[in-house]
Phi, psi and omega in degrees: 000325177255035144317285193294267176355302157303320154334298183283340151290355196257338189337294210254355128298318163312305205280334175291301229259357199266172179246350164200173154209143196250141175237120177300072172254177195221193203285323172296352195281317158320005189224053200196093170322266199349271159348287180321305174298313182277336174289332161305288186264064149234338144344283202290345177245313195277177157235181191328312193273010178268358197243128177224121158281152203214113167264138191283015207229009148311302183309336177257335156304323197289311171278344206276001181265291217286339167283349159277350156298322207262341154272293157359296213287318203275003184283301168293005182247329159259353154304292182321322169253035164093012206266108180289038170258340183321342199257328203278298211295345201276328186259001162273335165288346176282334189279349162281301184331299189304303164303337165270003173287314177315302169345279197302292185317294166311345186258317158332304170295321186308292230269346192283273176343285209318323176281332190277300161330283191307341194284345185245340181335097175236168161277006152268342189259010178265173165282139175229147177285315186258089160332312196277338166304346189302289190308352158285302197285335178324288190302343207261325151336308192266347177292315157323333159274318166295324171264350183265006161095018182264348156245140155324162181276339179246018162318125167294155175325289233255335156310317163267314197297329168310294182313303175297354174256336187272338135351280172324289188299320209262334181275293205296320143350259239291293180300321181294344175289335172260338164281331177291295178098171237263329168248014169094029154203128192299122173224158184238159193256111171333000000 
């Protein structure tokens, strides 16, 4: 316990001192102080193109593809010689095809929620595992809007944990939508 409690005061030196950071995600990471917290200020010290999302449910997207390839391929490799059995092996490429529609679809839904999470956002309304940790990233929240110039220094708790949710709703959208790319994996042109 107090490990984790220096972690979470050491947070935004760690996060400095980092050179990116991948965020696994799945549908809970927005619905998590914590997570939320550190992703704000890894925002607030790095910039954008230092943040890579990762949906967890790419390696499996990844293979029920490459295995649809490999049924393709051997589906056209026995028709081109003849094997008359090609229809019965053609409906073994339907059955990875079919598990990859669910996939894409659950990453669709993922990709959807997110502007919807973000757009209600307060930090009373996330989960904290440790209650009593709330009122530490609470604090560390408002230290964090104060040194980075987003409240006055003599601003109240609830005057930055405010700033700092508007913060959320107006930076984060934009940046996981751009981390993410447009079709829910990011990509970039040589």
């Amino acid at each position: 316990k107090d490990i984790q409690r220096m972690g979470i005061e050491k947070l935004g030196a760690y996060l400095y001192g980092s050179k990116a950071m991948i965020i696994l995600y799945t549908d809970s990471y927005l619905q998590k102080l914590w997570t939320v917290y550190e992703l704000a200020t890894f925002l607030a010290v790095k910039p954008l193109n230092k943040l890579h999302v990762v949906p967890v449910l790419l390696p499996m997207v990844w293979i029920i593809g490459l295995l649809i390839m490999y049924a393709s391929g051997l589906v056209a490799l026995l028709i081109a010689t003849g094997y008359k059995f090609a229809s019965g092996v053609l409906i073994g490429g339907l059955v990875p095809s079919i598990l990859f529609v669910p996939a894409l679809r659950r990453w669709a839904h993922d990709l959807e929620r997110i502007p919807q999470r973000l757009a209600n956002f307060t930090c009373d309304g996330l989960l904290c595992m440790y209650e009593d940790d709330r009122r530490l990233v609470y604090g560390n929240i408002v230290e964090l809007m104060k040194a980075a110039g987003l409240v006055e220094t003599t601003a109240s708790e609830a005057q930055a944990l405010h700033a700092f949710e508007l913060m959320v709703q107006n930076l984060l959208p934009a940046a996981l939508a751009i981390r993410v790319g447009r079709v829910g994996f990011s990509y970039s042109m040589p």
